[in-house]
TORTI-851139 format. One record per residue (C-alpha): residue number from 1; x, y, z. Coordinates in steps of 0.2 Angstrom, whole numbers. Layout:
MARTOR, num, c1, c2, c3
MARTOR, NUM, X, Y, Z
...
***
This chain:
MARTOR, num, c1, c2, c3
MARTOR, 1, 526, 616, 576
MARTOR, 2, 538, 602, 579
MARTOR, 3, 555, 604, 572
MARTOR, 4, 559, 585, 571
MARTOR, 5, 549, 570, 577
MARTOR, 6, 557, 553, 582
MARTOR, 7, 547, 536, 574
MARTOR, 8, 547, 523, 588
MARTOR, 9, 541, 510, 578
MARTOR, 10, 547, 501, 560
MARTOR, 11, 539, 495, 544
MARTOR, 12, 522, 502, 534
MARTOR, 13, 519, 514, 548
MARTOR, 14, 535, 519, 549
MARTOR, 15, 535, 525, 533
MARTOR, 16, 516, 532, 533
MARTOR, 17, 521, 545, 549
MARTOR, 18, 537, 548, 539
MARTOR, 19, 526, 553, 526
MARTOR, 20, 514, 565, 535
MARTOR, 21, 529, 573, 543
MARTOR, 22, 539, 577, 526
MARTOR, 23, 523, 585, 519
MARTOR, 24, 523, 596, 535
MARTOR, 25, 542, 599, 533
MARTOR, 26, 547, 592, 548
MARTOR, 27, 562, 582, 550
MARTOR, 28, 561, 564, 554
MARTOR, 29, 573, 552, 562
MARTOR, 30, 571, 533, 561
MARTOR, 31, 575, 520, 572
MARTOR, 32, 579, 502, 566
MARTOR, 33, 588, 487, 574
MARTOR, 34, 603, 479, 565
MARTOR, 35, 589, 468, 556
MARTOR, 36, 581, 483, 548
MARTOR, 37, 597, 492, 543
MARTOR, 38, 590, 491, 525
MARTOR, 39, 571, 495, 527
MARTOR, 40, 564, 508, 518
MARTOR, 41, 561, 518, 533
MARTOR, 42, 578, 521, 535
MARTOR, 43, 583, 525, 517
MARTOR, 44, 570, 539, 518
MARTOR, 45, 572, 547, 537
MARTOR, 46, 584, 561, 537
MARTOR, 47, 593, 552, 551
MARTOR, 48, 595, 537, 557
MARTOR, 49, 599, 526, 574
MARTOR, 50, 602, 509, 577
MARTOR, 51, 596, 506, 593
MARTOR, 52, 600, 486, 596
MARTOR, 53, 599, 470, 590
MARTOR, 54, 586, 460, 581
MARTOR, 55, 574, 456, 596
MARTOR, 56, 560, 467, 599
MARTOR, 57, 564, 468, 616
MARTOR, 58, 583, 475, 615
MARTOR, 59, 578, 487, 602
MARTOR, 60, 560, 493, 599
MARTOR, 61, 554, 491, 616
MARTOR, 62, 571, 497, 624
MARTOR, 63, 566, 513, 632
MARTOR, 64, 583, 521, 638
MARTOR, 65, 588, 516, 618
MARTOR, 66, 575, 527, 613
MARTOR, 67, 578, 540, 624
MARTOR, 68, 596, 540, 619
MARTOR, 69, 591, 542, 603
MARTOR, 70, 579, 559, 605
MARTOR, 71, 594, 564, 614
MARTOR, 72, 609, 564, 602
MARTOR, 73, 596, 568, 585
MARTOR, 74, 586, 582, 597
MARTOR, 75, 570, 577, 593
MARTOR, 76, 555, 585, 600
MARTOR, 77, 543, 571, 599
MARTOR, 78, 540, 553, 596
MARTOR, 79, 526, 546, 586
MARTOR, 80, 525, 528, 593
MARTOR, 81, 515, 520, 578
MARTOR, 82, 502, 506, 584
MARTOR, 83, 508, 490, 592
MARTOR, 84, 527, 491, 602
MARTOR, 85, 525, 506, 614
MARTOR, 86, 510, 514, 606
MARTOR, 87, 500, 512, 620
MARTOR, 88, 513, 511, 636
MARTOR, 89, 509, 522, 649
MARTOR, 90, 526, 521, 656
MARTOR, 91, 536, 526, 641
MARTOR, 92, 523, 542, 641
MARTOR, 93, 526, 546, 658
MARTOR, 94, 543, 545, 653
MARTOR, 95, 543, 556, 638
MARTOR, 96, 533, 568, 649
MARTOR, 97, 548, 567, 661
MARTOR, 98, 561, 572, 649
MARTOR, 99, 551, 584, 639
MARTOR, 100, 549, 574, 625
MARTOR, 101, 532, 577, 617
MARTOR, 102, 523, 560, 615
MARTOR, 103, 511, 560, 599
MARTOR, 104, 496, 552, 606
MARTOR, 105, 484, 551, 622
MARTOR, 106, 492, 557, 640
MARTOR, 107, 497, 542, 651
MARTOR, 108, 483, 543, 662
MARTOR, 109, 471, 541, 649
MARTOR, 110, 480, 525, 643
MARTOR, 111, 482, 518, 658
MARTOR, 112, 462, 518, 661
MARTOR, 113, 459, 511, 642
MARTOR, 114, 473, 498, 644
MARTOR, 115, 464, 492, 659
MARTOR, 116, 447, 482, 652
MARTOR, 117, 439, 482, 665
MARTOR, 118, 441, 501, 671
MARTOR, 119, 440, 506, 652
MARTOR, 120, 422, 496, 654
MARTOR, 121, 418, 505, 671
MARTOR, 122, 425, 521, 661
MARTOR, 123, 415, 523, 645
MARTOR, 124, 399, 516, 655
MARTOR, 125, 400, 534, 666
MARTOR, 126, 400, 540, 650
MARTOR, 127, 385, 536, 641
MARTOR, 128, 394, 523, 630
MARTOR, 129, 383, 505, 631
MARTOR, 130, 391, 490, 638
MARTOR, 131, 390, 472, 637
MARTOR, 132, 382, 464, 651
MARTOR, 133, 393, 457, 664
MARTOR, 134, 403, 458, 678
MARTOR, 135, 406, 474, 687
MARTOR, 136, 426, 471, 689
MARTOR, 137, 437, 456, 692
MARTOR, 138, 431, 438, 696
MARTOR, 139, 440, 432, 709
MARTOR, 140, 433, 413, 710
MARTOR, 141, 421, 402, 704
MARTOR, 142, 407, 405, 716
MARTOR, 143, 406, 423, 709
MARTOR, 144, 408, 418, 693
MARTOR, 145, 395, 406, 693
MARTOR, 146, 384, 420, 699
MARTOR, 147, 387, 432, 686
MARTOR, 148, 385, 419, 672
MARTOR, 149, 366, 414, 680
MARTOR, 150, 365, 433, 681
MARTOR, 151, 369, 436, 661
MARTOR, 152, 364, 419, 654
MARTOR, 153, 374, 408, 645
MARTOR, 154, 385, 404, 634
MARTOR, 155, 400, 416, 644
MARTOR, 156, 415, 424, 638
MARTOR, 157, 432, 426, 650
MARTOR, 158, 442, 439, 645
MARTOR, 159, 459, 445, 651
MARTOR, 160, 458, 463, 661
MARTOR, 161, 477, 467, 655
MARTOR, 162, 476, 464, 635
MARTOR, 163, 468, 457, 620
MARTOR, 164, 471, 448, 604
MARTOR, 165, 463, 432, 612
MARTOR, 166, 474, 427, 623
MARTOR, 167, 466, 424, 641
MARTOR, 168, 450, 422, 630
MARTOR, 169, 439, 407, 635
MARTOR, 170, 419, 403, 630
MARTOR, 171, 410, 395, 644
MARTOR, 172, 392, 387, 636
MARTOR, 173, 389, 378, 654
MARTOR, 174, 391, 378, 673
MARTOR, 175, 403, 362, 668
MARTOR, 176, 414, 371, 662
MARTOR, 177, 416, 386, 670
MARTOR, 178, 429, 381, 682
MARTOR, 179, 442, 375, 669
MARTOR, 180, 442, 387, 659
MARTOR, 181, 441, 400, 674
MARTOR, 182, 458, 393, 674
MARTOR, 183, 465, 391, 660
MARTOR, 184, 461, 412, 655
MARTOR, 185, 470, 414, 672
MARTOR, 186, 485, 407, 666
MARTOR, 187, 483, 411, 649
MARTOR, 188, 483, 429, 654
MARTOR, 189, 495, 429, 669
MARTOR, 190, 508, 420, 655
MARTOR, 191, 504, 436, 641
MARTOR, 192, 502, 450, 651
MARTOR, 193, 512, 447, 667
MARTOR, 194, 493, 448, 675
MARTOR, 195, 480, 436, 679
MARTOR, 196, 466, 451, 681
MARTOR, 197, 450, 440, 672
MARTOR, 198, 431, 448, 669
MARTOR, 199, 417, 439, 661
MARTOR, 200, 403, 447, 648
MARTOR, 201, 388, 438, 638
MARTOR, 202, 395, 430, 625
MARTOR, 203, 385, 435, 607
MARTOR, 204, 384, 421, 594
MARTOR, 205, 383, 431, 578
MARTOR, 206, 389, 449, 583
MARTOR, 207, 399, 460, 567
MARTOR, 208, 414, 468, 574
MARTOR, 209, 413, 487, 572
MARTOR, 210, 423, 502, 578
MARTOR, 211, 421, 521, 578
MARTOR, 212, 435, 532, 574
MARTOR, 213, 437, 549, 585
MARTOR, 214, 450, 563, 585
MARTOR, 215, 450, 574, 603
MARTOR, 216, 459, 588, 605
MARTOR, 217, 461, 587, 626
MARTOR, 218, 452, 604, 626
MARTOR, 219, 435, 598, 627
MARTOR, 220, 432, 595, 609
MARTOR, 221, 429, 578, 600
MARTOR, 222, 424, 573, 584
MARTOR, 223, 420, 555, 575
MARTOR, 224, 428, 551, 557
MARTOR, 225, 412, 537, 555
MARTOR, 226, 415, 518, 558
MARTOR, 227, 424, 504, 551
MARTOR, 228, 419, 485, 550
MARTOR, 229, 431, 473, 556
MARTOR, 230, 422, 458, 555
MARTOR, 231, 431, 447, 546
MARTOR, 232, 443, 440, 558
MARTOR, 233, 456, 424, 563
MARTOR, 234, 461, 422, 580
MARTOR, 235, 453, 437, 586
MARTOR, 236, 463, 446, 572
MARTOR, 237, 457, 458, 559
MARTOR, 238, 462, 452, 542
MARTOR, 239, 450, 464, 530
MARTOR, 240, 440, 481, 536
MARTOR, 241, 427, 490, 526
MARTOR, 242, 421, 508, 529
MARTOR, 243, 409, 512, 530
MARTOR, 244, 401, 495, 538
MARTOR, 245, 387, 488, 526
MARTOR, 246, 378, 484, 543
MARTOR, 247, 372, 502, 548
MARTOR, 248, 361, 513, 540
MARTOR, 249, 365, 532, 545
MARTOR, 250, 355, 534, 559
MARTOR, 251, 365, 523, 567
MARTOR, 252, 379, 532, 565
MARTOR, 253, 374, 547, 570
MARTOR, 254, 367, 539, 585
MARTOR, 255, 382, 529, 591
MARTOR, 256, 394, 541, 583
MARTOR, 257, 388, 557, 593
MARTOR, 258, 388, 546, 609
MARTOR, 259, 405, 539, 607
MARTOR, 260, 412, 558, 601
MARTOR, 261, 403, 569, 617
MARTOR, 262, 408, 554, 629
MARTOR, 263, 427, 558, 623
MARTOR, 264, 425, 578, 624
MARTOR, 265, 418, 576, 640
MARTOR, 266, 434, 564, 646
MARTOR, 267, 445, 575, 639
MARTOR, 268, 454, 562, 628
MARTOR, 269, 469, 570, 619
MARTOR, 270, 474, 563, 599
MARTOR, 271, 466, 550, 588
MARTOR, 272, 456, 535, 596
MARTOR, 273, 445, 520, 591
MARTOR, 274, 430, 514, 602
MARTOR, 275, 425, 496, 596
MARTOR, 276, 410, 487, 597
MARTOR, 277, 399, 471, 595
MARTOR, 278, 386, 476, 586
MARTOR, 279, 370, 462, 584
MARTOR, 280, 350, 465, 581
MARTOR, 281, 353, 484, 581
MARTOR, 282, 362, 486, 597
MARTOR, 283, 379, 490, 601
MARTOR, 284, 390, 484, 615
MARTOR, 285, 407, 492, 620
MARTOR, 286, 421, 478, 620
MARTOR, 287, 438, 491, 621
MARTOR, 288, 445, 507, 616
MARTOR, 289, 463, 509, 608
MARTOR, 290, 473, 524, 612
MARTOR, 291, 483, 523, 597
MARTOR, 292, 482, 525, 577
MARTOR, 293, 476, 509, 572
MARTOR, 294, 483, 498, 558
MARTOR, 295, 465, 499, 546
MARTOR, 296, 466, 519, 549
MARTOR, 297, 469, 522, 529
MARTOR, 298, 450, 518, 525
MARTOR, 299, 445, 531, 535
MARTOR, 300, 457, 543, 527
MARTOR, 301, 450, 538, 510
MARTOR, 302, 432, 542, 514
MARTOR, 303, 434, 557, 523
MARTOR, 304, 451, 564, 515
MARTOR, 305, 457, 567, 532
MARTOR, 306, 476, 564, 538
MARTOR, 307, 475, 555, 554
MARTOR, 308, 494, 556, 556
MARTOR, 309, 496, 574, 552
MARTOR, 310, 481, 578, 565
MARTOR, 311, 490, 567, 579
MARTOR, 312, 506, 580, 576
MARTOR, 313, 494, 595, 575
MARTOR, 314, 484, 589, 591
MARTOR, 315, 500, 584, 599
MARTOR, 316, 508, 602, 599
MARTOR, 317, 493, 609, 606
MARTOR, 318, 483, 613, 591
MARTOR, 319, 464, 613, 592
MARTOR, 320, 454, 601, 580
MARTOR, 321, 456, 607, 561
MARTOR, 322, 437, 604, 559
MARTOR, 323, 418, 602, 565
MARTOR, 324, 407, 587, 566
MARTOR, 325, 396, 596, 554
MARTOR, 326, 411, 599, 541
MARTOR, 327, 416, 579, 542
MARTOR, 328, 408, 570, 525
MARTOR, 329, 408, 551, 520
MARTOR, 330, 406, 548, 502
MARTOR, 331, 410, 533, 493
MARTOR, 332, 416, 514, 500
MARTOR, 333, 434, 510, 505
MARTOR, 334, 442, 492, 511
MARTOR, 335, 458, 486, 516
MARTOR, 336, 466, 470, 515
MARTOR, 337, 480, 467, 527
MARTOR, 338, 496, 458, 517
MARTOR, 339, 504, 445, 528
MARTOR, 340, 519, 437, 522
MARTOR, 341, 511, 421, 526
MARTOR, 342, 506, 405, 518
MARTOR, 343, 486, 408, 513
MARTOR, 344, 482, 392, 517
MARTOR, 345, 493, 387, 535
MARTOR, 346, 496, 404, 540
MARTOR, 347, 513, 400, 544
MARTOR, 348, 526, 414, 544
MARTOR, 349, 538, 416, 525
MARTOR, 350, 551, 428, 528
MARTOR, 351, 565, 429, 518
MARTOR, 352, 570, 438, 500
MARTOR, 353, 556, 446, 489
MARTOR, 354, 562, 443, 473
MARTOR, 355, 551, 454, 464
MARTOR, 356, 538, 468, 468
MARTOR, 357, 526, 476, 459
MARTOR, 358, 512, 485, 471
MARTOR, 359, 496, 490, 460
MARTOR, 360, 488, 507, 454
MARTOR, 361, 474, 518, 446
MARTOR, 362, 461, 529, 452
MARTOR, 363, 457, 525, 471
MARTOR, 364, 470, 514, 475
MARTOR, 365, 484, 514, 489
MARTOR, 366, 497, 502, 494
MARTOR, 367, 506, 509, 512
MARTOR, 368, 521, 496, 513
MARTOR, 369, 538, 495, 515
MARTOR, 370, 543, 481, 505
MARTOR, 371, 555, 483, 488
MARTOR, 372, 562, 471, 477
MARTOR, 373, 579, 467, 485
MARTOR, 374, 572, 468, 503
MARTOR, 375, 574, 453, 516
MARTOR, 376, 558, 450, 528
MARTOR, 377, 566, 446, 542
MARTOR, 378, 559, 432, 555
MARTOR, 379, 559, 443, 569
MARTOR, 380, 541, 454, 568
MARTOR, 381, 524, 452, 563
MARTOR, 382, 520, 447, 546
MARTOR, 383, 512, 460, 541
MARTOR, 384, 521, 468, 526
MARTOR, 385, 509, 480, 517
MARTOR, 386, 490, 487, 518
MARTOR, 387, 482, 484, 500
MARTOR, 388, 468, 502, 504
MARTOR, 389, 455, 504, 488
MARTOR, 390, 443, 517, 485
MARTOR, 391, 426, 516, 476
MARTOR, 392, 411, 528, 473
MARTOR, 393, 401, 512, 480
MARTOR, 394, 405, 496, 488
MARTOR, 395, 403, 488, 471
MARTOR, 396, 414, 498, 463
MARTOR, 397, 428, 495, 476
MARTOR, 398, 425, 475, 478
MARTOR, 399, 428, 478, 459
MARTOR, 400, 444, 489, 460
MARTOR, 401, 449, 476, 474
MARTOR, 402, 449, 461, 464
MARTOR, 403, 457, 470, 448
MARTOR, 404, 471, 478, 462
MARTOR, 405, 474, 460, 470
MARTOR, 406, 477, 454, 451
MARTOR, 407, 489, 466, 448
MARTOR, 408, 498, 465, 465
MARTOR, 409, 515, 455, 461
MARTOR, 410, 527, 450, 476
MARTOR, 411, 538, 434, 475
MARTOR, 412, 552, 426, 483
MARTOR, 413, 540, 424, 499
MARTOR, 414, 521, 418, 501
MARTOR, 415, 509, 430, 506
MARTOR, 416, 490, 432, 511
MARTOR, 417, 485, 439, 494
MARTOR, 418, 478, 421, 486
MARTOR, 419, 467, 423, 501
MARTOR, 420, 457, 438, 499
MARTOR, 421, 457, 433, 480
MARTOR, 422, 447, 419, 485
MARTOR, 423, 436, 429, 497
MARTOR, 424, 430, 437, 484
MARTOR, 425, 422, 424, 475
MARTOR, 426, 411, 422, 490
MARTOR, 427, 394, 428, 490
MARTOR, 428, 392, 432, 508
MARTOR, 429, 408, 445, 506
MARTOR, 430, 401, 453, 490
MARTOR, 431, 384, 455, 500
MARTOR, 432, 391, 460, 516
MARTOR, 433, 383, 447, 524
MARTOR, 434, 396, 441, 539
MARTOR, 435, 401, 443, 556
MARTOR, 436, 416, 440, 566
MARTOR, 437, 416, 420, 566
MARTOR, 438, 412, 420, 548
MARTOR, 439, 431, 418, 541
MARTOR, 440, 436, 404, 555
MARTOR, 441, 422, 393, 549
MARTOR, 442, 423, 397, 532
MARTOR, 443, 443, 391, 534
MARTOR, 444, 437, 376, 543
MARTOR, 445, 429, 371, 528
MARTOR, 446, 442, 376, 513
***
């Protein structure tokens, strides 16, 4: 096992593989920029290296820094986290280079999911169902035209290179298709330095829902169940339920079987998550992320599973620690991501969080790395914690939710938690009865 792993990342989920790595007894070391000299990552790693100023790019996406730093601590591995270099072949293939383990997939296989349209072509080989559209790239607006009479409209554009809606346009008619056949172009040339576009059928009311799978690069794969990440702004997740109150369990098995032999037989190594539209009982492949993802708690509180610690098992060439057959879901879990946001604008608060007081009881977690006395700073994403809560049913954990949300106390900055408040006051959220356009119009109208 791994002496002493380097965290290439900051915040909650620098602290959550800090966790899982002192309950393994292996040696962490943190690395922080001058702005997070103070974060509780820091205080808790037994080591520690500044490796550059506040801005993302001179310190948690500077490579040679992070290599420097494996260098002078020793480390045998880096666990990259999600977002930042979590899913960067190069920084892999680099790693590999210097024989520094990386904690996740090999850089082949994230090059080919980091690609949309070869992870499509990919998982379609597979066995894994797609949605209609076109075969690779569009490269102008005749063949565009052609695939969108082919599929029927309305359209959606999508960037080949990334996600999180940028490079994203809906097309409802041939009017419009050549605008926005631009306008994704740019968009996506101007966020991922690549202008690679592809169009599927766009669906009206689909629920956003992923499958979790762990793979030990050895042939053998296994899926953890699914999450629902429905409720979304901006084509980001901003609460995920497991399991999803849309399927019923032959669905799961269905789906999840497909999604688990299609990663044995790819070979995948570490912990990944195959997403899906999922509307009038069929599922459509829309991406798959080679990296722990931010809602991976609720999974661990329905099957009691550490994801983390299987990453670091998998990573040095352990097999998987169990068998789909030995895999269990009991009970109802949700997460609400805390932004340190204003509920209504969305607009970023950093600054000094005056007071803090995360909640407790039976079946609740908070994975954060806020205290009182601790400065957001303005340079990162806003999120600041992961409110994760436990029930024996989905009504007992909407209930341990709103009692949890009461109890939660941070001041000094505004935050997302008057939001989910007010969500669960909705009947459509205490039915389960949403899908992933559900939140943007119920905003429209607060």
């Amino acid at each position: 096992m791994f002496d002493k792993i380097l965290i290439a990342n900051r915040g909650e989920i620098a602290l959550r593989v800090q966790r899982a790595c002192r309950e393994m007894g292996i040696a962490t070391v943190a690395v922080h920029s001058t702005a997070d000299e103070d974060a509780m990552h820091v205080r808790l790693a037994d080591e520690s290296v500044c490796i550059g100023p506040p801005s993302a790019t001179d310190s948690y996406l500077n490579i040679p820094s992070l290599l420097a730093a494996c260098e002078i601590t020793g480390a045998e591995a880096v666990h990259p986290g999600y977002g930042f270099l979590s899913e960067n072949a190069r920084f892999a293939e680099i790693l590999r280079e210097h024989e520094i383990a990386f904690i996740g997939p090999t850089p082949e296989h994230i090059k080919v999911m980091g690609d949309k349209i070869a992870a499509k072509q990919t998982v379609a080989a597979l066995g894994i169902p797609v949605v209609p559209g076109s075969d690779g790239a569009i490269h102008d607006e005749a063949e565009a035209q052609k695939v969108a009479e082919d599929i029927g409209y309305p359209v959606l554009i999508k960037a080949s290179a990334g996600g999180g809606g940028r490079g994203m346009q809906i097309v409802r008619s041939r009017s419009d298709l050549g605008l926005a056949l631009s306008t994704a172009r740019a968009e996506a040339l101007a966020a991922f330095g690549d202008d690679a576009i592809y169009m599927e059928k766009f669906l009206d009311k689909p629920r956003h829902i992923e499958f979790q799978i762990v793979a030990d690069g050895k042939g053998n794969a296994i899926h953890l169940g699914e999450r629902d990440c429905s409720l979304q702004r901006r084509h980001q997740k901003v609460l995920e339920e497991a399991l999803s109150p849309a399927l019923n369990a032959a669905e799961r098995e269905r789906l999840g079987g497909v999604v688990a032999s299609a990663m044995a037989d790819l070979g995948y190594t570490g912990v990944g998550t195959i997403e899906f539209l999922f509307e009038d009982g069929e599922f459509y492949f829309i991406e798959m992320n080679t990296r722990l993802q931010v809602e991976h708690p609720i999974t661990e509180m329905l099957t009691g599973i550490d994801l983390v610690q299987e990453q670091i098992r998998i990573a040095d060439g352990a097999g998987l620690t169990l068998a789909q057959d030995e895999v269990s879901f009991a009970g109802h879990a949700i997460e609400c991501r805390i932004n340190a946001e204003n509920p209504k604008t969305f607009t970023p608060s950093p600054g000094l969080v005056i007071a803090y007081h995360p909640p407790g009881g039976l079946g609740v977690r908070v994975d954060s790395g806020v205290y009182a006395g601790y400065k957001i700073p303005p340079y990162y994403d806003s999120l600041i914690g992961k409110l994760i809560v436990f029930g024996k049913n989905r009504t007992e954990c909407l209930m341990r939710l709103r009692r949890s949300l009461d109890e939660f106390v941070i001041e000094g900055v505004e935050t997302t938690i008057p939001l989910f408040q007010s969500l669960l006051t909705q009947p459509d959220i205490i039915n389960g009865e949403y899908d992933i356009h559900w939140l943007e119009e119920f905003l429209a109208e607060a």
